[in-house]
PASEBA-1860 file (N, C-alpha, C; in nm, 3 decimals):
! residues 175
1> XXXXXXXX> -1.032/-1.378/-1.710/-1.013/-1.334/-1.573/-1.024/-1.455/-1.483 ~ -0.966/-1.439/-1.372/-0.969/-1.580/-1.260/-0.944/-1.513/-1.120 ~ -1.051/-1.582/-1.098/-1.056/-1.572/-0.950/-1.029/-1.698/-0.886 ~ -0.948/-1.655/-0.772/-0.847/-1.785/-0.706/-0.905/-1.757/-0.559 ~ -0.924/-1.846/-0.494/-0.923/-1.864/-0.323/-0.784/-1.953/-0.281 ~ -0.691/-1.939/-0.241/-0.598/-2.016/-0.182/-0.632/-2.039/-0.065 ~ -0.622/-2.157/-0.028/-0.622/-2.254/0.130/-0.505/-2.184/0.201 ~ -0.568/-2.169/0.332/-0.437/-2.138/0.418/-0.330/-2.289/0.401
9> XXXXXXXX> -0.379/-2.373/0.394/-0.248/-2.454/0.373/-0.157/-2.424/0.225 ~ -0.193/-2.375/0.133/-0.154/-2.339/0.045/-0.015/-2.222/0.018 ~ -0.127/-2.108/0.135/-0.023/-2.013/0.140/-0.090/-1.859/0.240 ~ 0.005/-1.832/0.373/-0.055/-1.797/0.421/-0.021/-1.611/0.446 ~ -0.120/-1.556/0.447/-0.037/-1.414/0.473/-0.111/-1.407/0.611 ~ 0.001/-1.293/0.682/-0.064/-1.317/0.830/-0.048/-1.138/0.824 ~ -0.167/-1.068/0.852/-0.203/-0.961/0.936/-0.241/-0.942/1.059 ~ -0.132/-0.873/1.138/-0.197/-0.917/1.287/-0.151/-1.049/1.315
17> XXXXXXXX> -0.222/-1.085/1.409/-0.199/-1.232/1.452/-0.264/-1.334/1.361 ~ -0.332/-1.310/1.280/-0.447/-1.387/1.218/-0.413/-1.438/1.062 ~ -0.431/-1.506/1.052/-0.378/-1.616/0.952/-0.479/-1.592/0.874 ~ -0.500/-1.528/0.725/-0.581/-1.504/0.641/-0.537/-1.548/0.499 ~ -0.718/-1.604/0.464/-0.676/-1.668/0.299/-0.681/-1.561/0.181 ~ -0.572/-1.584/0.092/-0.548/-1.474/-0.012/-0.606/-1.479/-0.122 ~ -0.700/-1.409/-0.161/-0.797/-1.405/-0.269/-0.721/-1.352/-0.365 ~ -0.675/-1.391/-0.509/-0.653/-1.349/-0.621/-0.695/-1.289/-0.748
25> XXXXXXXX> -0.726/-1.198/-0.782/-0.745/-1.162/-0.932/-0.658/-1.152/-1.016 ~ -0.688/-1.206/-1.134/-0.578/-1.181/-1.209/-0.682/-1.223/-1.378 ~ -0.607/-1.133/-1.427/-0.661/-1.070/-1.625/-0.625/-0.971/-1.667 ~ -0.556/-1.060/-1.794/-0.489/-0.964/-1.842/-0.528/-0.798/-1.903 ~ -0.643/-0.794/-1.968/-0.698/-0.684/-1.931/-0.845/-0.679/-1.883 ~ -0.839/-0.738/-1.801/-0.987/-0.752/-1.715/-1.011/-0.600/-1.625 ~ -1.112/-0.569/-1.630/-1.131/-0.410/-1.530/-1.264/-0.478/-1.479 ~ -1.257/-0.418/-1.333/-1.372/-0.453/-1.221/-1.377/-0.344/-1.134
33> XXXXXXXX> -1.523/-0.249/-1.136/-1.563/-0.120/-1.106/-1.677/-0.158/-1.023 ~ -1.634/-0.098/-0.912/-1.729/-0.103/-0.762/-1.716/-0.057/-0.675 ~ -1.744/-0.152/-0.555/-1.714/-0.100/-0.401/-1.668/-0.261/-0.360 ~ -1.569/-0.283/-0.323/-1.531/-0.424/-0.255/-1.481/-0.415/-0.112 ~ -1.563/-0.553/-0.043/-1.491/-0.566/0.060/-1.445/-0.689/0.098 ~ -1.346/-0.715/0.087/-1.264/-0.839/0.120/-1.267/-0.872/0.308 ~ -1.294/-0.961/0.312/-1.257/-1.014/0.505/-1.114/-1.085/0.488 ~ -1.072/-1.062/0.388/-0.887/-1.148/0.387/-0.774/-1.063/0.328
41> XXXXXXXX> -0.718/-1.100/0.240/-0.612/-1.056/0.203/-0.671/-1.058/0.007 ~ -0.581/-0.969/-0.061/-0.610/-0.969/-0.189/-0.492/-0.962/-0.277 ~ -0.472/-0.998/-0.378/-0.352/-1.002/-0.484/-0.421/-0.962/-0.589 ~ -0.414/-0.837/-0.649/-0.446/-0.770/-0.767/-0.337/-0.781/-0.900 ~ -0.383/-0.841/-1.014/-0.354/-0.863/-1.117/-0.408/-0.821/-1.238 ~ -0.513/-0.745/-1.179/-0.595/-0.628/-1.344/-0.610/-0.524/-1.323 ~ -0.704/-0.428/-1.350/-0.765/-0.311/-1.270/-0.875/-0.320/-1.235 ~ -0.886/-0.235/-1.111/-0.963/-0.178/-1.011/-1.038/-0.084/-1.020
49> XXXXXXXX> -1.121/-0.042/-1.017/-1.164/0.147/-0.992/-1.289/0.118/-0.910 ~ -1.299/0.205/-0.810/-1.357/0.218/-0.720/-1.326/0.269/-0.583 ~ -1.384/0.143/-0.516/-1.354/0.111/-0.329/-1.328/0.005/-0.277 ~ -1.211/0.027/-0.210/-1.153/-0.127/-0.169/-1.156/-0.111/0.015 ~ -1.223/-0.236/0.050/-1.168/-0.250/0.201/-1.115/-0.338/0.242 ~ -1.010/-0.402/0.274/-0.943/-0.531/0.300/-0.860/-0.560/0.408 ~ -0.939/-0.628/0.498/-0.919/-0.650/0.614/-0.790/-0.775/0.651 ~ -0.686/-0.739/0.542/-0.538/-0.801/0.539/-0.477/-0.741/0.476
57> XXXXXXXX> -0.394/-0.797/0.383/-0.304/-0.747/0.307/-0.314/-0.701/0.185 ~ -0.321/-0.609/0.088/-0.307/-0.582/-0.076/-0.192/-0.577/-0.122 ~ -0.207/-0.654/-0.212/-0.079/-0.662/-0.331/-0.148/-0.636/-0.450 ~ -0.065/-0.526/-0.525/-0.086/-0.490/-0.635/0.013/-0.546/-0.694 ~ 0.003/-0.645/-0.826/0.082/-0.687/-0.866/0.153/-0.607/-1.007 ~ 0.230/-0.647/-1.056/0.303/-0.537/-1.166/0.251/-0.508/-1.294 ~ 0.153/-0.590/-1.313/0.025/-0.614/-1.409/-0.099/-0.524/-1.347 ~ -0.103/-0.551/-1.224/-0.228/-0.453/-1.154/-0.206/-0.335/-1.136
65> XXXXXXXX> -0.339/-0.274/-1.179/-0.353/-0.110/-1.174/-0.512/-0.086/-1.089 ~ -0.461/0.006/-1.005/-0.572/0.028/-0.903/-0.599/0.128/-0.864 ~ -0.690/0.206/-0.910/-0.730/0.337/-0.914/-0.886/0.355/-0.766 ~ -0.862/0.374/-0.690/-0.955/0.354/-0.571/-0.954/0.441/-0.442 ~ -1.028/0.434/-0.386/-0.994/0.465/-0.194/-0.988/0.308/-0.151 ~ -0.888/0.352/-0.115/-0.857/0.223/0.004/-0.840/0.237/0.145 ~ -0.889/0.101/0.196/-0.852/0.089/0.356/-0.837/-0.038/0.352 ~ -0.678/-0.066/0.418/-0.643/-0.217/0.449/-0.518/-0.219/0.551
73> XXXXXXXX> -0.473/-0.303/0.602/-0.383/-0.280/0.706/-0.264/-0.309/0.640 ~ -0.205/-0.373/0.563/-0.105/-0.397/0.511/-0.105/-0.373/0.355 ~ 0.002/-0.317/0.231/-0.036/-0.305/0.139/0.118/-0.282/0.058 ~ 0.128/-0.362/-0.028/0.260/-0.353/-0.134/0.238/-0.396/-0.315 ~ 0.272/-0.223/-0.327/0.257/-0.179/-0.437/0.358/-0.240/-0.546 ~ 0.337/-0.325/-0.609/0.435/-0.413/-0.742/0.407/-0.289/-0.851 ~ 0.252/-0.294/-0.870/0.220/-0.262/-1.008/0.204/-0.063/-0.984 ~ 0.052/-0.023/-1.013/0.031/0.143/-1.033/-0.083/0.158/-0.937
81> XXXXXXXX> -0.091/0.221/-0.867/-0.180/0.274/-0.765/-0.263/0.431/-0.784 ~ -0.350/0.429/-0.758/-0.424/0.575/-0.791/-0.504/0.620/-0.722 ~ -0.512/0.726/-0.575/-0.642/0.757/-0.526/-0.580/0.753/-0.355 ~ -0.623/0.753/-0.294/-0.663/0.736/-0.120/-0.582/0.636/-0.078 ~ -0.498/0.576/0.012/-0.467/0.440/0.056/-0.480/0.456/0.186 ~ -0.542/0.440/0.291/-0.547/0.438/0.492/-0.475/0.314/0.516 ~ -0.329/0.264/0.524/-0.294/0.138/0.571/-0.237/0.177/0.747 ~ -0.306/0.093/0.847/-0.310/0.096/0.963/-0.143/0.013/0.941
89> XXXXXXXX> -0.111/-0.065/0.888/-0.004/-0.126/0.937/0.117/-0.087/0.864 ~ 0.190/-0.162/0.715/0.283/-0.116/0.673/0.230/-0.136/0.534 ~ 0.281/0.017/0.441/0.252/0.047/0.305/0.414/0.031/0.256 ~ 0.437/-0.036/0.138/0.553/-0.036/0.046/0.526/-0.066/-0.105 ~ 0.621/0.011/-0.154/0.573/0.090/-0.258/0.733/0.022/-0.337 ~ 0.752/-0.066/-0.386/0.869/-0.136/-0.452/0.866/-0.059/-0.589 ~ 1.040/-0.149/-0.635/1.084/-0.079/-0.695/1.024/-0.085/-0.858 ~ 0.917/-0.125/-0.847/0.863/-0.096/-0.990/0.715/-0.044/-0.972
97> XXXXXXXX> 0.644/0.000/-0.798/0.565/0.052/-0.802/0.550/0.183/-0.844 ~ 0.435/0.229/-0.855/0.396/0.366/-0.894/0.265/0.367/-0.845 ~ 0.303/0.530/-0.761/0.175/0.574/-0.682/0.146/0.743/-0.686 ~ 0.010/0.755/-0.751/-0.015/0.842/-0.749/-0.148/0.892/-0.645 ~ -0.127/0.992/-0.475/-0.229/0.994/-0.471/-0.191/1.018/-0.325 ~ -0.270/1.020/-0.207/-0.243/1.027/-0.095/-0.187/0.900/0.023 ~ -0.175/0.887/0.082/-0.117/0.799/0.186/-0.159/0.815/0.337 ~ -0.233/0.753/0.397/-0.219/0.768/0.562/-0.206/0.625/0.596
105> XXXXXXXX> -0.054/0.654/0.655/0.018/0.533/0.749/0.118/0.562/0.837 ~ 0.129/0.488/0.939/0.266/0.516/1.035/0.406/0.461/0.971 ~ 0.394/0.338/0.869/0.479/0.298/0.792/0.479/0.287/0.675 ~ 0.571/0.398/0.596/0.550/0.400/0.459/0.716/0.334/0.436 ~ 0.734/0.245/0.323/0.869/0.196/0.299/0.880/0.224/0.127 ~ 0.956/0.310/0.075/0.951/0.287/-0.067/1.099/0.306/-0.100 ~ 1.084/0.166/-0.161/1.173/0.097/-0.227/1.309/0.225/-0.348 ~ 1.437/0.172/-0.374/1.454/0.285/-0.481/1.401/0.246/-0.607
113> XXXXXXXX> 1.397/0.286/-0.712/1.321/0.297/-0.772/1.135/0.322/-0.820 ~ 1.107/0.302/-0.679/0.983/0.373/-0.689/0.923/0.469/-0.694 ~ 0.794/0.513/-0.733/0.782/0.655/-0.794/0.645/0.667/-0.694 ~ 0.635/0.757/-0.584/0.560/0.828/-0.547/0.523/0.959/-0.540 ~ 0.402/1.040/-0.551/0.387/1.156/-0.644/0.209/1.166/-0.527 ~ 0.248/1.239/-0.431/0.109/1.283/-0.338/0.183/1.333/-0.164 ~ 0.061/1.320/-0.114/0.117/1.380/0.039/0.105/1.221/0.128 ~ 0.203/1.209/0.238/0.160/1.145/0.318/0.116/1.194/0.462
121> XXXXXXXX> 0.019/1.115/0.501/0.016/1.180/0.620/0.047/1.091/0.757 ~ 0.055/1.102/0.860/0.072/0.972/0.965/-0.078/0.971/1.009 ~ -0.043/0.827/1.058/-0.211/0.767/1.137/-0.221/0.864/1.261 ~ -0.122/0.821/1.342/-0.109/0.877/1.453/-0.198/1.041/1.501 ~ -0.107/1.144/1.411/-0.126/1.244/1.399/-0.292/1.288/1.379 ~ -0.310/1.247/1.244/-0.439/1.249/1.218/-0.558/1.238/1.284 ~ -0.520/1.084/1.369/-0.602/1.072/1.489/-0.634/1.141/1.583 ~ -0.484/1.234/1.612/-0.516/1.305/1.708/-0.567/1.414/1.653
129> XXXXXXXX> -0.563/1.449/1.540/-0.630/1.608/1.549/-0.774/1.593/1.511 ~ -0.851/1.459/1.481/-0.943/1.405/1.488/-0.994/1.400/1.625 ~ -0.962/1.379/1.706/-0.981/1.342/1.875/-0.959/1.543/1.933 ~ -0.874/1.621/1.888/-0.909/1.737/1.932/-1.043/1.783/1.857 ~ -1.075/1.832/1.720/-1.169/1.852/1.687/-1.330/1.773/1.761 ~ -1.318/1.648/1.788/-1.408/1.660/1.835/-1.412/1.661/1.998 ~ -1.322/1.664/2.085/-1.336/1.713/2.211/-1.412/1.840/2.245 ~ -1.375/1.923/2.051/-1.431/2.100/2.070/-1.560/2.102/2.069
137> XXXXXXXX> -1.620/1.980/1.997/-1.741/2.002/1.925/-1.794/1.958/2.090 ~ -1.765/1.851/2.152/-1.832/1.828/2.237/-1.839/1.905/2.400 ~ -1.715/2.007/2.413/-1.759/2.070/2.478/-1.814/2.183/2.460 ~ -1.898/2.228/2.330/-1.953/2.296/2.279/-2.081/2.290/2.275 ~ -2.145/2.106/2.298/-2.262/2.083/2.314/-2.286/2.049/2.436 ~ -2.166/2.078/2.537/-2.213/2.084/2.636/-2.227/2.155/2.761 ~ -2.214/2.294/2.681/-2.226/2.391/2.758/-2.359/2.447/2.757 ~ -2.411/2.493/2.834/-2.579/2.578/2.866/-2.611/2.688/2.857
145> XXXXXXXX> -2.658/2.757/2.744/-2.652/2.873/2.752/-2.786/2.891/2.766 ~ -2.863/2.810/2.862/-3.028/2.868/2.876/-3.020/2.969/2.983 ~ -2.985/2.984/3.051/-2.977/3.127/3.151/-2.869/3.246/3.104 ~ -2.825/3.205/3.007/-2.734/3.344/2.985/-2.783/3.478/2.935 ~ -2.748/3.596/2.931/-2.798/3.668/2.895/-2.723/3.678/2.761 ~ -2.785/3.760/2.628/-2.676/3.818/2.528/-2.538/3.841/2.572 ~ -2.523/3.892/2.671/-2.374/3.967/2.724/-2.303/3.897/2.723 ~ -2.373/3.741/2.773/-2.227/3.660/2.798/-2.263/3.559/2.691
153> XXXXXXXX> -2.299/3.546/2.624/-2.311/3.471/2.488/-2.244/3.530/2.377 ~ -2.229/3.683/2.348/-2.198/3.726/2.237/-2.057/3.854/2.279 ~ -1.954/3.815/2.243/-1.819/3.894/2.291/-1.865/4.019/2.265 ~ -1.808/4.107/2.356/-1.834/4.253/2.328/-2.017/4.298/2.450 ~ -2.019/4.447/2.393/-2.140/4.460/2.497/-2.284/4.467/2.430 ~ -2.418/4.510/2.486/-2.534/4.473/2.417/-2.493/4.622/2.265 ~ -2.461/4.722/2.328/-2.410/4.838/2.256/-2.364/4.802/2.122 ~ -2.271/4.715/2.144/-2.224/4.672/1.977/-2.305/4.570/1.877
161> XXXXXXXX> -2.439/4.556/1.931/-2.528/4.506/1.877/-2.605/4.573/1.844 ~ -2.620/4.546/1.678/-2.667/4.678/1.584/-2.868/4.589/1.520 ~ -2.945/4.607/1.505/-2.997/4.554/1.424/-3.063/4.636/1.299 ~ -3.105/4.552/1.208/-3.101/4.638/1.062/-3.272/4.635/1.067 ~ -3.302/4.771/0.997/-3.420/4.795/0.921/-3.439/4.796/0.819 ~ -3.589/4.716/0.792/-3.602/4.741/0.633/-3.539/4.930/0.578 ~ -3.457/4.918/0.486/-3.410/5.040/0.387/-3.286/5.030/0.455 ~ -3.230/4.986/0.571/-3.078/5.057/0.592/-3.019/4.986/0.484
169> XXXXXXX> -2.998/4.863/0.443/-2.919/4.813/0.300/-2.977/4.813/0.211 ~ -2.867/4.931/0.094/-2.933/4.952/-0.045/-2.930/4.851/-0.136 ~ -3.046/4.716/-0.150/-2.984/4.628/-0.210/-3.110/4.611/-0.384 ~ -3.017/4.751/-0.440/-3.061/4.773/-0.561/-2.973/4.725/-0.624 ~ -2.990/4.669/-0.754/-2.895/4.632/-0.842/-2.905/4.720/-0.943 ~ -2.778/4.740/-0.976/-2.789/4.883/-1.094/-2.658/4.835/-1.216 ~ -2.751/4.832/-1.309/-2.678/4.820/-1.460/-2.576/4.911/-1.515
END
């Protein structure tokens, strides 16, 4: 197995505006099981299983197999993919990738010959129904119901409020 650091003079991938150095793995059958978080870019050349966070680019190379949740902003699938991918920027999925698994991105590009097999969803979207759900929750905690009475707390009138006595439910179990 080898692990590579390339010099930005070497070779540079740019996410964003930002010029990031590309960390390499590569073995031929090397497997590495964890939680990783990269601050750059990554080039996968074995397998993976776990958690990946990579705050640039992933390349799975055609040798690499990566079975994970991921979050990274940019990400192109050479090799086999498996699990979660969140790419904020652009996901492509070439023509000898293979992906099995979910997707959230605003840009998915797959190549012909590639084989994808899950749901995608958009960032966008997601976000927003993330941002409604919790608008609910929060005007939910911020309403006062210290002066209310039952009536206006519970739909309907006090009348349709029943309460139970010990014996009204027969809760015998019978063979």
């Amino acid at each position: 197995m080898v692990f590579s650091s390339k010099g930005i003079e070497d070779q540079e991938v740019t996410a964003g505006e930002d010029s990031k150095t590309l960390l390499t793995i590569i073995g031929n059958k090397a497997k590495i099981e964890g939680k990783l978080d990269i601050s750059h870019s990554i080039e996968i050349g074995c397998e993976i299983v776990g958690e990946l966070k990579v705050d640039g680019q992933m390349v799975i190379q055609k040798e690499g197999v990566v079975s994970a949740d991921v979050t990274t902003i940019d990400a192109k699938i050479i090799g086999k993919f498996e699990g979660n991918l969140k790419g904020s920027g652009k996901v492509e999925i070439t023509e000898t990738g293979i992906v099995n698994g979910n997707i959230k991105t605003d840009s998915l590009i797959i190549s012909e010959g590639g084989v994808f097999s899950g749901k995608v969803t958009r960032m966008s979207q997601a976000d927003e129904k993330d941002k409604k759900k919790s608008r609910i929750k929060e005007d939910m905690l911020e309403k006062d119901y210290g002066d209310e009475s039952k009536e206006d707390m519970v739909p309907g009138n006090e009348e349709d409020i029943k309460e139970f006595e010990p014996g009204d439910i027969d809760d015998t179990l019978k063979l």
